[in-house]
C-alpha positions as CSV (number, residue, x, y, z in Angstrom):
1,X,10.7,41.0,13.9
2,X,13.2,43.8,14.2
3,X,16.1,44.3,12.2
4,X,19.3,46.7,13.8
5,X,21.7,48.2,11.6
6,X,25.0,50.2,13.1
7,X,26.6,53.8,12.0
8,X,30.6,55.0,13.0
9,X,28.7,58.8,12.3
10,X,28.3,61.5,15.0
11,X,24.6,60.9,16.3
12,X,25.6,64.0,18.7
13,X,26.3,66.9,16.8
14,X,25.4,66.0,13.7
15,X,22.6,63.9,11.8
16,X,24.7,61.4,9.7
17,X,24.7,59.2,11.9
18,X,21.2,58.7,12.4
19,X,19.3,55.6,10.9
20,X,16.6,55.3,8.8
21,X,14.8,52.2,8.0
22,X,12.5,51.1,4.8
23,X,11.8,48.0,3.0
24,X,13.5,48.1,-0.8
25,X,12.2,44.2,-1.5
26,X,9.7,42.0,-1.2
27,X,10.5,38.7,-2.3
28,X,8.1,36.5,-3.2
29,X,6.1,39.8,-4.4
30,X,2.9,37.6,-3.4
31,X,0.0,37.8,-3.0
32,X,0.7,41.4,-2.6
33,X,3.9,43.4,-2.6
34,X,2.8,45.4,0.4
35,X,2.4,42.3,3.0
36,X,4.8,44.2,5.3
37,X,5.7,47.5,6.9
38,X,8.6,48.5,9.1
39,X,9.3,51.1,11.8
40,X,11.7,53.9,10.6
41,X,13.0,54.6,13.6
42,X,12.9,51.0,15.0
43,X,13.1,48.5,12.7
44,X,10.3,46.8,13.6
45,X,8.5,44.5,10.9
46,X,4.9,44.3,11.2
47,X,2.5,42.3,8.8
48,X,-0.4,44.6,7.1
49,X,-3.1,44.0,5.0
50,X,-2.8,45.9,2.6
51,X,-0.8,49.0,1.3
52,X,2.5,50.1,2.8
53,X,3.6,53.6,3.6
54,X,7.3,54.2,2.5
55,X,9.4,56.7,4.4
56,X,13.6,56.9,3.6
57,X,15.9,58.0,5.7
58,X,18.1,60.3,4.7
59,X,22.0,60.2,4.6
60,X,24.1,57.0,3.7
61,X,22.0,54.0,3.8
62,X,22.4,50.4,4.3
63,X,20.3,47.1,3.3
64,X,19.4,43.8,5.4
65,X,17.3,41.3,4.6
66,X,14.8,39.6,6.4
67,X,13.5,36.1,5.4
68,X,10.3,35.5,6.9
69,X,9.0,31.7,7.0
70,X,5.4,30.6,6.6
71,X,4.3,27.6,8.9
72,X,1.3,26.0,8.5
73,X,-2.0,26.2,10.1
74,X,-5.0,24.2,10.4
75,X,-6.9,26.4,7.8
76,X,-8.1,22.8,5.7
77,X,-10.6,20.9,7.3
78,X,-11.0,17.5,6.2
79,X,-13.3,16.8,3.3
80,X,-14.7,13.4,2.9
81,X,-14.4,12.0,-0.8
82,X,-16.8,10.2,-1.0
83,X,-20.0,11.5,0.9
84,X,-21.9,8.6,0.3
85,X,-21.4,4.9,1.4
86,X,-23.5,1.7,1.3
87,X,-22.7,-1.5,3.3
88,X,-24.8,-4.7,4.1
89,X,-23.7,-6.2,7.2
90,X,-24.7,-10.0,8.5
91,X,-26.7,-9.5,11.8
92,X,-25.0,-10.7,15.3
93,X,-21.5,-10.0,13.5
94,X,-19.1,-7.9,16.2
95,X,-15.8,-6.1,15.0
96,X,-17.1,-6.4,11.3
97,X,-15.4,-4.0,9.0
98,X,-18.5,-1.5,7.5
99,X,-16.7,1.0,5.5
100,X,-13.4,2.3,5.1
101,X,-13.9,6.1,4.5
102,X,-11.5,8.6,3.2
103,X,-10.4,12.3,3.0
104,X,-8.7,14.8,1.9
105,X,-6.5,17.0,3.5
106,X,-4.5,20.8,1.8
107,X,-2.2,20.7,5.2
108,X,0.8,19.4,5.7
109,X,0.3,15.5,5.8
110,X,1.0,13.8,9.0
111,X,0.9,16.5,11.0
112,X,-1.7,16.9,13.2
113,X,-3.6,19.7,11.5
114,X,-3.7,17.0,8.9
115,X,-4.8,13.9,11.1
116,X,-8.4,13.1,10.7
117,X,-10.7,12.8,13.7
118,X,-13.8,10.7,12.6
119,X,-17.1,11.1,15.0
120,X,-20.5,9.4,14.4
121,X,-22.7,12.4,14.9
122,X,-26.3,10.7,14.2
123,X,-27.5,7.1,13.3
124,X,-26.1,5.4,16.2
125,X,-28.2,4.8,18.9
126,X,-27.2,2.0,21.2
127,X,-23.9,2.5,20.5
128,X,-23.9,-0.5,17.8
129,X,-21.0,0.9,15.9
130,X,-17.4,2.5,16.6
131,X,-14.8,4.7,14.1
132,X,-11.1,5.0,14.1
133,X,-8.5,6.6,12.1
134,X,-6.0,4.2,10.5
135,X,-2.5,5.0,10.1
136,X,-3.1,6.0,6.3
137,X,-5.6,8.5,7.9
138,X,-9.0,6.8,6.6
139,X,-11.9,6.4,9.1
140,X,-12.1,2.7,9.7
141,X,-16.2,2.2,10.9
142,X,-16.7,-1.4,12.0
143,X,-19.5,-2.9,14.7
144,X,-19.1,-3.0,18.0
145,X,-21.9,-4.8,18.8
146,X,-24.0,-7.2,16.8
147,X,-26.7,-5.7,14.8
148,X,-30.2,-7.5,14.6
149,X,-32.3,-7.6,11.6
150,X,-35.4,-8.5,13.3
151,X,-35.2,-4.8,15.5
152,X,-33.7,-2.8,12.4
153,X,-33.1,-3.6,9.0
154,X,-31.3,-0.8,8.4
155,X,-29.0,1.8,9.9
156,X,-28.3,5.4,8.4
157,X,-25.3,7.0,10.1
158,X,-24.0,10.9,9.6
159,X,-20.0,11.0,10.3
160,X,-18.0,14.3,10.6
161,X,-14.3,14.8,10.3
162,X,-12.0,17.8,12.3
163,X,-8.4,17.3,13.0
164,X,-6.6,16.3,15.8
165,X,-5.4,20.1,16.2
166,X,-7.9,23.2,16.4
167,X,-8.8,24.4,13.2
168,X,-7.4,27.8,13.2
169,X,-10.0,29.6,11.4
170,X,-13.6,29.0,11.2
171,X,-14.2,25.9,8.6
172,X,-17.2,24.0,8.0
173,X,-17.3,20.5,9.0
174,X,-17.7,18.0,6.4
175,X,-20.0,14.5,6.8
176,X,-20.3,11.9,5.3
177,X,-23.3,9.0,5.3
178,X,-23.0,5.4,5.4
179,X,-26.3,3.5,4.9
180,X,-25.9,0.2,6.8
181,X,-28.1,-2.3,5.3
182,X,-28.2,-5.5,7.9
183,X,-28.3,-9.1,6.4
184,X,-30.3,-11.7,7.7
185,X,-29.0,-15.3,8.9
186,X,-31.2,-17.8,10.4
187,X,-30.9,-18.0,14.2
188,X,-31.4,-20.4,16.3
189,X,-35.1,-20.9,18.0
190,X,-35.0,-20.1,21.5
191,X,-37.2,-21.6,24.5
192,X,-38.9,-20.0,26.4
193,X,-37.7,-19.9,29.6
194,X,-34.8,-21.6,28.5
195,X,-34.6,-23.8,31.7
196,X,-38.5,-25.1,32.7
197,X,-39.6,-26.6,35.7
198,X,-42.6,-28.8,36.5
199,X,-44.0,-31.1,38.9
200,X,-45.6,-34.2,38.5
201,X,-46.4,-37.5,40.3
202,X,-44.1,-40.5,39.8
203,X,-47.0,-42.9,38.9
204,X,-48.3,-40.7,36.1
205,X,-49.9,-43.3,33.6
206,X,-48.1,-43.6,30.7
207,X,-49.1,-41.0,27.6
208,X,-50.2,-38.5,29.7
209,X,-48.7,-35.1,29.2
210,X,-45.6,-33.9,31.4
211,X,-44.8,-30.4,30.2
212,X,-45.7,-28.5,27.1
213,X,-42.5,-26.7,26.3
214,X,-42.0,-24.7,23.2
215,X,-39.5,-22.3,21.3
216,X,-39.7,-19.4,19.7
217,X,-38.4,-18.6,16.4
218,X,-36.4,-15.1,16.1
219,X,-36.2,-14.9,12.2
220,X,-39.8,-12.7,12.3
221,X,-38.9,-12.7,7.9
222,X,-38.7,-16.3,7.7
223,X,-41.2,-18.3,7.9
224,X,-40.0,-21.5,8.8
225,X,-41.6,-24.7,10.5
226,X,-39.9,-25.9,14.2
227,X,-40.0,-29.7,15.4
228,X,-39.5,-30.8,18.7
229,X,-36.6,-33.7,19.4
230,X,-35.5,-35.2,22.6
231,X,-31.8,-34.9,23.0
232,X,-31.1,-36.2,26.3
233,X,-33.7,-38.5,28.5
234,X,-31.2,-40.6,30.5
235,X,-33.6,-43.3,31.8
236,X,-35.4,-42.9,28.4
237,X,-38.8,-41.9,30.2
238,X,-39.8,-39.3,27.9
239,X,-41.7,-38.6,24.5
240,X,-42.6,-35.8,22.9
241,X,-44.8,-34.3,20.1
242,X,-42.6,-33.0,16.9
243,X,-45.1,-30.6,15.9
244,X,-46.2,-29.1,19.3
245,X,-43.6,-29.6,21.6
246,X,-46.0,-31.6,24.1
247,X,-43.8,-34.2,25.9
248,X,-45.7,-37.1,27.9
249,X,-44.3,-40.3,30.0
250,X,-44.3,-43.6,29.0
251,X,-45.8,-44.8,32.6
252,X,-41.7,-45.3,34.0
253,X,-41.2,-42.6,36.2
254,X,-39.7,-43.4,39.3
255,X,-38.3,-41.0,42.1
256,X,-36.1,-43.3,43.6
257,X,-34.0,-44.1,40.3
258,X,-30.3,-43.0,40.1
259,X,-31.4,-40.6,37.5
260,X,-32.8,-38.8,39.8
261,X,-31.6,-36.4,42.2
262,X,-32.6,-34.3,44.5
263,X,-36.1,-35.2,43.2
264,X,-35.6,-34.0,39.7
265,X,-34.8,-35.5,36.7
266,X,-33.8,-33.8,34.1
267,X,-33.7,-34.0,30.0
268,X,-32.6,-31.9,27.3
269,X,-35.0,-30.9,24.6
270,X,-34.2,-29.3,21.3
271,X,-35.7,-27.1,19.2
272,X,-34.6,-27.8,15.0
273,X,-36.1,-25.3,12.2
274,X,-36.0,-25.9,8.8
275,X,-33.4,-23.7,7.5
276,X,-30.4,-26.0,8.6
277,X,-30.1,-29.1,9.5
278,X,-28.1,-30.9,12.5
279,X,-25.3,-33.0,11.2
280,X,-23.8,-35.8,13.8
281,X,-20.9,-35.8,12.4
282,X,-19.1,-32.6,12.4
283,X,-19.0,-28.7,14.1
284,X,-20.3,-26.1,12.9
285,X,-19.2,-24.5,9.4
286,X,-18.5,-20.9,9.7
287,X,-21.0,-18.7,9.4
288,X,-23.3,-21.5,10.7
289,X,-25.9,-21.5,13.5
290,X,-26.2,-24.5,15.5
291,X,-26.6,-23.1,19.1
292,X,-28.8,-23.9,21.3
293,X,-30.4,-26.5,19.3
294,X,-27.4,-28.9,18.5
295,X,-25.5,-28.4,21.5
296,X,-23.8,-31.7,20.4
297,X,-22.1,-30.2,17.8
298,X,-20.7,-27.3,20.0
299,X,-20.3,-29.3,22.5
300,X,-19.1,-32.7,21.0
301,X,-19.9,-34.8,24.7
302,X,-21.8,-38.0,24.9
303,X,-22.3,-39.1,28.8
304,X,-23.4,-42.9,29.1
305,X,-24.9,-44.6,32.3
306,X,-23.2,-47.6,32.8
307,X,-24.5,-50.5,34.9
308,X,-22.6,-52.9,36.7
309,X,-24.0,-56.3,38.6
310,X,-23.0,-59.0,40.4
311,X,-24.1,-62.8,39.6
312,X,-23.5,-62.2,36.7
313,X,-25.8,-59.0,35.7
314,X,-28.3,-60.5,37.7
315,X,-27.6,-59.9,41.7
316,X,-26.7,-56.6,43.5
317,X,-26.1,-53.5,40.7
318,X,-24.3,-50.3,40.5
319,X,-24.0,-47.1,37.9
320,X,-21.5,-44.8,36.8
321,X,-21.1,-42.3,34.3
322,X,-18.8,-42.4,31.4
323,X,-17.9,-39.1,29.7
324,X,-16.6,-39.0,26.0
325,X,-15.6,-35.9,24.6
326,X,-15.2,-36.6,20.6
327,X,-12.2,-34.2,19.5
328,X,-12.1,-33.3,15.6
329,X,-9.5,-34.8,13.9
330,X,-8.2,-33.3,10.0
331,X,-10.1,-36.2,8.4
332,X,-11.9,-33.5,5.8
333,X,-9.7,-32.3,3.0
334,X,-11.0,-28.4,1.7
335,X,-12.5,-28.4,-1.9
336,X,-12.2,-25.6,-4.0
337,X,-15.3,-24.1,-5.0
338,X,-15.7,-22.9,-7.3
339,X,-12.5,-24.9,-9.6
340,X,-12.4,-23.0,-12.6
341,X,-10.9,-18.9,-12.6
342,X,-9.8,-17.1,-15.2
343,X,-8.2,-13.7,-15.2
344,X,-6.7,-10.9,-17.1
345,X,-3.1,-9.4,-15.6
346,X,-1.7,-6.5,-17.8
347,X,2.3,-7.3,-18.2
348,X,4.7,-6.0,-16.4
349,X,2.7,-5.8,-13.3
350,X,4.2,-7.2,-9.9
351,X,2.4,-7.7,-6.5
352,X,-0.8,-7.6,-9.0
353,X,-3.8,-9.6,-7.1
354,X,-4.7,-12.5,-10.2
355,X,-7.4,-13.9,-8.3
356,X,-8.9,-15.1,-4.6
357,X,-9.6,-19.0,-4.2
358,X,-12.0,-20.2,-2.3
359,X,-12.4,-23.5,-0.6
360,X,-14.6,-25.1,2.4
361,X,-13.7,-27.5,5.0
362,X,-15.8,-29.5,7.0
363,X,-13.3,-29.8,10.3
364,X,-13.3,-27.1,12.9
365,X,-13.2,-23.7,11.9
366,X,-9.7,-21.4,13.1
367,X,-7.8,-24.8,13.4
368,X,-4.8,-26.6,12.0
369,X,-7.3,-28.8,10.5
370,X,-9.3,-26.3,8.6
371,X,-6.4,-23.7,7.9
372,X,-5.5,-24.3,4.0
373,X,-2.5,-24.6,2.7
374,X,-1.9,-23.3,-0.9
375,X,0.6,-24.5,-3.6
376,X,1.2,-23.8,-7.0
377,X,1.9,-27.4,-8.7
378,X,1.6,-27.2,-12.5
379,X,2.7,-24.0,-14.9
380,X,4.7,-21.7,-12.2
381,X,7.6,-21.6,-14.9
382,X,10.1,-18.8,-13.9
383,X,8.0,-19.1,-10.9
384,X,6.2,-16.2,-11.7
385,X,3.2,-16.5,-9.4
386,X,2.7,-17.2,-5.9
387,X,0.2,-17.8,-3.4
388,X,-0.6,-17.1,0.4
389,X,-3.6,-18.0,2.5
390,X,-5.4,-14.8,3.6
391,X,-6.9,-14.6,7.2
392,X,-10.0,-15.2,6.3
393,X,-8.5,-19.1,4.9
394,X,-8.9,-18.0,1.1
395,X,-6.1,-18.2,-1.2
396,X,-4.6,-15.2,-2.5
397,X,-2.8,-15.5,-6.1
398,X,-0.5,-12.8,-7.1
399,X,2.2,-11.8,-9.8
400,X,5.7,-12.4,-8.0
401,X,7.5,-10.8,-11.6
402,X,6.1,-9.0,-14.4
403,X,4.3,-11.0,-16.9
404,X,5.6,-10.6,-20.7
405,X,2.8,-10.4,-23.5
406,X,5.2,-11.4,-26.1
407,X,7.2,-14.2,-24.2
408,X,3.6,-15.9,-23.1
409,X,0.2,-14.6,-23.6
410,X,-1.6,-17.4,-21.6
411,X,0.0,-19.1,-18.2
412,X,-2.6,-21.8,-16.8
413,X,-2.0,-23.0,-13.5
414,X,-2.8,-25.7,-11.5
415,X,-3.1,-24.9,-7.7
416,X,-3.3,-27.9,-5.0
417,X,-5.5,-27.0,-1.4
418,X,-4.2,-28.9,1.4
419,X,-4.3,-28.4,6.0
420,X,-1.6,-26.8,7.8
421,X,-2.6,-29.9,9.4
422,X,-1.5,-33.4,8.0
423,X,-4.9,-35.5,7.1
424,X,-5.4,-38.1,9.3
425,X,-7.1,-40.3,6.6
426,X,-6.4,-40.9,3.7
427,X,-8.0,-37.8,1.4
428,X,-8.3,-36.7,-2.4
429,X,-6.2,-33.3,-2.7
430,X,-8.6,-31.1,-4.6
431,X,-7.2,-28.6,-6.8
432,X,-8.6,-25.8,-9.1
433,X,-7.0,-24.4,-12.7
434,X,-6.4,-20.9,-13.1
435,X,-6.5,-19.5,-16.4
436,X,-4.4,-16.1,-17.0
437,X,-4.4,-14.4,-19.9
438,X,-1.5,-11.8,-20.4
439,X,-2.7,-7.9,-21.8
440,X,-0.9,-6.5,-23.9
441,X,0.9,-2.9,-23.2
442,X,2.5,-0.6,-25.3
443,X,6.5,-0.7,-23.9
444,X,9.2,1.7,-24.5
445,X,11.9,1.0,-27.3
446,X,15.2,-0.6,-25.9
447,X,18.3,0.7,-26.8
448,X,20.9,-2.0,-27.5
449,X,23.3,-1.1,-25.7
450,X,22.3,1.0,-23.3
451,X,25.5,2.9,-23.5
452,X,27.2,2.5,-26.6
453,X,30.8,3.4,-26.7
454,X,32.2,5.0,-29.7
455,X,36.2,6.6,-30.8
456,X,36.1,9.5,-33.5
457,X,38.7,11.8,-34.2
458,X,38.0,15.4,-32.6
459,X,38.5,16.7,-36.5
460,X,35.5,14.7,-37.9
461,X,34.4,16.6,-40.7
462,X,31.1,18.0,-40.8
463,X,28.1,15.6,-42.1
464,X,30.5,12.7,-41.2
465,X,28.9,9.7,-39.2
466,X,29.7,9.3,-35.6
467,X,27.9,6.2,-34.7
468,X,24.6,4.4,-35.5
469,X,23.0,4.1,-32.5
470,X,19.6,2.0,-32.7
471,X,16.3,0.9,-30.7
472,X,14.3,-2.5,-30.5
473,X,10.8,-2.3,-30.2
474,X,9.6,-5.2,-27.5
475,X,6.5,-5.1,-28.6
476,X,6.5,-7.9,-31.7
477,X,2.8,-8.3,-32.1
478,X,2.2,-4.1,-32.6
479,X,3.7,-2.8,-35.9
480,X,5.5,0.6,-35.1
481,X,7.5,3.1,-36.4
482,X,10.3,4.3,-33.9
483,X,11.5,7.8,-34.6
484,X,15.1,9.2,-33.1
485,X,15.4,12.2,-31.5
486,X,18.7,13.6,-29.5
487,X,16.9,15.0,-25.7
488,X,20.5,16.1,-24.7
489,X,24.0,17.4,-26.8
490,X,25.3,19.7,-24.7
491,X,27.8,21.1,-26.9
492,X,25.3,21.1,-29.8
493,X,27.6,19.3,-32.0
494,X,25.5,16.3,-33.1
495,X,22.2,15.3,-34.8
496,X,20.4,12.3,-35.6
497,X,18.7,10.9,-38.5
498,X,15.0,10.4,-37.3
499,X,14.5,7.6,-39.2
500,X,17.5,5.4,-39.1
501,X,19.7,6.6,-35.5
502,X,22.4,7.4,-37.3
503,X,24.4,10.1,-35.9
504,X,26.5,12.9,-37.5
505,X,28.6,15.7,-36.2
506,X,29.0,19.5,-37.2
507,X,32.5,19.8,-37.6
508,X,33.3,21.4,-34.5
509,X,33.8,18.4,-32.1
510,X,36.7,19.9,-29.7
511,X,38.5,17.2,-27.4
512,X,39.3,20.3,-25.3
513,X,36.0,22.1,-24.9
514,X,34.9,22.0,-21.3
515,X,31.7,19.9,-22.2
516,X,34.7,16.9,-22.5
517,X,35.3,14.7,-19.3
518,X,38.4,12.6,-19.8
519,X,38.3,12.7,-23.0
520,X,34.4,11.3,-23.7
521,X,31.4,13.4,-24.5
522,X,28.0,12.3,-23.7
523,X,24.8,12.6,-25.1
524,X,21.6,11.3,-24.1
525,X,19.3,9.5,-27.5
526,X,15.7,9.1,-27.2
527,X,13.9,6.7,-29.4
528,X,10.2,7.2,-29.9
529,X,6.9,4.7,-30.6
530,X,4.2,5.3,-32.7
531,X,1.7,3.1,-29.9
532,X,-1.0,4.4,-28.2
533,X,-0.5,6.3,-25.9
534,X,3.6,6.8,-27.5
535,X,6.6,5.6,-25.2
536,X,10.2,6.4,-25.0
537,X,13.2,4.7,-24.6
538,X,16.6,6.2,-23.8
539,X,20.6,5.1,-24.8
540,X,23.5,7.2,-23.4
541,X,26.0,7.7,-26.3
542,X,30.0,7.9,-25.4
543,X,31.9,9.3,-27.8
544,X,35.8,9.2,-26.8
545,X,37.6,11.9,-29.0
546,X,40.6,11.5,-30.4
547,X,43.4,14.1,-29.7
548,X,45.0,15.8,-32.7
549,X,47.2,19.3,-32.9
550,X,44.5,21.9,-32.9
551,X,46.2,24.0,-30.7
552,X,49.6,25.5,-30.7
553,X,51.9,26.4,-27.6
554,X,51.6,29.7,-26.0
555,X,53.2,31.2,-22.6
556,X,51.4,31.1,-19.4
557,X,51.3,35.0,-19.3
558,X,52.5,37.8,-22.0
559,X,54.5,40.4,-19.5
560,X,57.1,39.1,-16.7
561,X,59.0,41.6,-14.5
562,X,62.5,41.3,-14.3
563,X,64.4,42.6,-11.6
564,X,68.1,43.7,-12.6
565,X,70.1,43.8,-9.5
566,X,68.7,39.9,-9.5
567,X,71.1,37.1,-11.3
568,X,67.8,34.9,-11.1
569,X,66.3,33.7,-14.4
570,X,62.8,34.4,-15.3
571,X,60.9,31.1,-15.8
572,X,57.5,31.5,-18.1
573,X,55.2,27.9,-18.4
574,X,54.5,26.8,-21.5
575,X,50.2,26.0,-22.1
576,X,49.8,23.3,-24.8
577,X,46.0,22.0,-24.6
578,X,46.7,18.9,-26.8
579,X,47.8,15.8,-25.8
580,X,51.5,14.0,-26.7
581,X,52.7,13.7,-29.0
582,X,51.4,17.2,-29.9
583,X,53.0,18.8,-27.4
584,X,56.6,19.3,-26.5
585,X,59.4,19.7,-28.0
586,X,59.1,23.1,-28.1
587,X,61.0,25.8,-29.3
588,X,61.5,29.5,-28.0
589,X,63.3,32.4,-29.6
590,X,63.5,36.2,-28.8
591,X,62.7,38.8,-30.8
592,X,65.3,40.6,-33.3
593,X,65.8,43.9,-31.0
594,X,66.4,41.4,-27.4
595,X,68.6,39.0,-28.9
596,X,71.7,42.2,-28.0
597,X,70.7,41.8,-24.1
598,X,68.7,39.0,-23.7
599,X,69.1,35.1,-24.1
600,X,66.2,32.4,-23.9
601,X,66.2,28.6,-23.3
602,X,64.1,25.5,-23.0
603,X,64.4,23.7,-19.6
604,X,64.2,20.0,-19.1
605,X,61.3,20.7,-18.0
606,X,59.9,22.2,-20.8
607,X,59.4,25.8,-19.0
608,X,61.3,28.3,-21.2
609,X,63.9,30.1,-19.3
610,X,64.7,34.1,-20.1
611,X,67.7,35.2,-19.0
């Protein structure tokens, strides 16, 4: 930076007209109060490191300042706070949140030497998980494909965070690790090839074997039995062993049926372990695997054969094929489970999360059927309370106002579950009770009033009481003593009795002091518990001041020049401070030796006139 100062000297013949420069002031003085230096004969500022060398020019001297601002630079890195994390994860979930991790930052905050950068550096082979920043600059880790227990039970990843700009200087990079821990769920057993073919003649006797077709079982941790079922056998052909998977023909097959085509029939064969069962009557719950082995369930279609004949069934037939597809309808109501919650809410506290309910539903999963609908039907008064249905179909209970310990320490609700849907059947509407018990807090003394308005004469003699200005402690159930205290008089005129609020004055209360507004001085009380920790309340105290004649008249200024070729009057104002009706009249008379030459005069307007 250069600063340039000018000089009306001779720079030609003589030297006083020739500049020198120096630095008189630093200011801050920090860290040292050498940072700069600048060029005598220039002007140039330059930053050292340390020490200055102070040269003056000689001659008349002038002074400039130079204000110098400091912008930031990416000399914080990121340091994770936390380093350690631990997450369990169900196996085959994708997008599941793992950890939400979180930094701190010295630069400025949303700038980009301030923005986080998250990177998995080591753990993540295959690619099985993904990080972003959020907007509240936490790195959000989540899967990005399923993880499988059966190839790795657990996962140990090493994040690193930089910025989104260069760090400016060299800084280490902090990590962080996350140890994954992957949860087991029972998956479905899968055959082996999943579609098989084989080739037998259509007169094979009956109880010999057709195929032996079996599944594996991917849960390697659970031990868990498999039996065989026949799901679809169309001309009902077909048998097969539940224990072994062997299927054999009843002695039936026939090439030349309709159920054949193309020279192969086909039938459907499942697979069912012992871990869940198979319902007919309903999807799949979430979190439930049905797939592959109850593909009715996924797949809700029946397809019947259906035979037509003439002479009445018994002359020339036909077939067709009938496809039903069996929709869910709302005909299951959610239950709450568990029924019972209680909780603890301190008072005062809004948005404050009381509890999350939880229900099940037996209808499809992410429809109008299953979505829950929450309401608050019993002990709501003041409606307090109210509840949403999270994403995830749980109900969310929260404080709408602040709760008061000593207007009720226990609210118990009743909250009823229903469908976004209407039920298509008739259906009991389960509900669960929600016991809340208030805490207690120690609250700050209330001045009552706020502002308390009070009239004294400006005269009040010393010791006299201006006003008794008191608190009330909201908290009834905790004894305390509330002490007075004045935080703000800013004429000093005023004190307070500590134990009682009662207010006196000094004596010098002065309606025309400038610490008077219209005619009302202001002072701020404080009123002070005893409670753990102690809390303060705060009243405003008015005091209007009445006017009375503490001041007497006196002329605007003491020495008027008076011009005698002029036949003008001299006009002098007359000051009064106090208010009617201690003000004019007034009277004005000249002094013994200017009463010969001189005459004087009030004007209507109450300015003296000297003539």
């Amino acid at each position: 930076m250069n600063v340039t100062a000018t000089d009306a000297d001779d720079t030609m013949d003589t030297n006083n007209g020739i500049l020198g420069y120096s630095i008189t002031n630093q200011d801050p003085p920090l860290p040292t109060p050498t940072m700069f230096t600048i060029d005598q004969a220039s002007g140039l500022i330059s930053v050292v490191t340390a020490g200055l060398d102070r040269e003056e020019g000689e001659g008349f001297e002038t002074f400039a300042k130079a204000v110098i601002t400091v912008t930031d630079a990416n000399d914080n890195a990121p340091v994770f706070d936390p380093i350690q994390y631990s997450a369990k994860v169900p196996e085959n979930a994708v997008g599941f949140e793992v950890a939400l991790l979180t930094v701190t930052d010295d630069d400025t905050p949303n700038t980009d030497a301030w923005t986080a950068v998250f990177k998995i550096v080591k753990g993540n082979e295959g690619n099985l998980f993904g990080i972003t920043t959020t907007p509240d600059n936490m790195g959000q880790l989540t899967t990005v494909k399923g993880l499988d227990f059966e190839t790795k039970r657990q996962h140990i990843l090493l994040v690193a965070a930089t910025n989104k700009a260069a760090f400016s200087v060299p800084l280490v990079t902090s990590t962080a690790t996350i140890t994954v821990d992957v949860e087991d769920l029972n998956e479905a057993p899968i055959f082996v090839p999943p579609v098989k073919n084989v080739t037998v003649r259509e007169d094979l006797p009956s109880g010999q074997e057709v195929a032996s077709y079996t599944a594996q079982d991917p849960d390697k941790a659970q031990i868990q039995k498999i039996t065989y079922r026949i799901a679809n056998d169309p001309a009902g052909w077909l048998s097969v062993n539940p224990d072994n998977g062997i299927i054999t023909g009843n002695g039936q097959l026939d090439r030349e049926s309709v159920f054949v085509k193309n020279n192969i029939y086909r039938a459907i064969i499942l697979a069912v372990d012992n871990a869940i069962r198979c319902p007919l009557d309903r999807p799949a719950r979430a979190n439930e695997v049905f797939a592959p082995h109850c593909p009715l369930l996924l797949y809700p279609v029946y397809t019947l054969t259906v035979k037509a004949a003439d002479q009445e069934g018994e002359g020339f037939e036909t077939f067709a094929k009938a496809v039903i597809t069996v929709t869910d309808a709302n005909d299951n109501a959610p239950v709450f489970d568990p029924i019972q919650y209680s909780a603890k809410v301190p008072e005062n506290a809004v948005g404050f999360e009381v509890a999350l309910l939880t229900v099940t539903d037996d209808d499809t999963p992410n429809t109008d059927a299953w979505t829950a609908v929450f309401k608050i039907v019993k002990g709501n008064e003041g409606n307090l309370f109210g509840i949403t249905t999270t994403p995830d179909n749980m109900g969310q209970l929260t404080t709408v106002k602040g709760l008061d310990f000593e207007t009720k320490r226990q609210h118990i609700l009743l909250v009823a579950a229903t469908n976004k849907a209407a039920f298509s059947v008739p259906l009991v509407t389960s509900t669960a009770t929600i016991t809340v018990d208030v805490e207690d807090l120690n609250e700050a003394p209330i001045f009552v009033p706020p502002v308390k308005n009070v009239t004294v004469r400006e005269d009040l003699p010393s010791g006299q009481e201006v006003a008794s200005y008191t608190a009330q402690d909201p908290d009834k159930a905790q004894i305390q003593k509330i002490t007075y205290r004045i935080a703000n008089d800013p004429a000093g005129w005023l004190s307070v009795n500590p134990d009682n609020g009662i207010i006196t004055g000094n004596g010098q209360l002065d309606r025309e002091s400038v610490f008077v507004k219209n005619n009302i001085y202001r002072a701020i009380i404080l009123a002070v518990d005893n409670g753990s920790p102690p809390t303060t309340g705060t009243g405003t105290l008015q005091i209007t001041l009445e006017d009375v004649n503490d001041n007497g008249p006196y002329l605007e200024y003491r020495d008027a020049v008076y011009c005698l070729k002029s036949a003008d009057p001299v006009s002098i104002n007359i000051i009064d401070r106090d208010l009617p009706p201690f003000t004019a009249p007034y009277r004005a008379e000249l002094s013994r030796e200017a009463r010969d030459n001189w005459t004087i005069s009030i004007e209507n307007d109450n300015l003296p006139k000297k003539v």
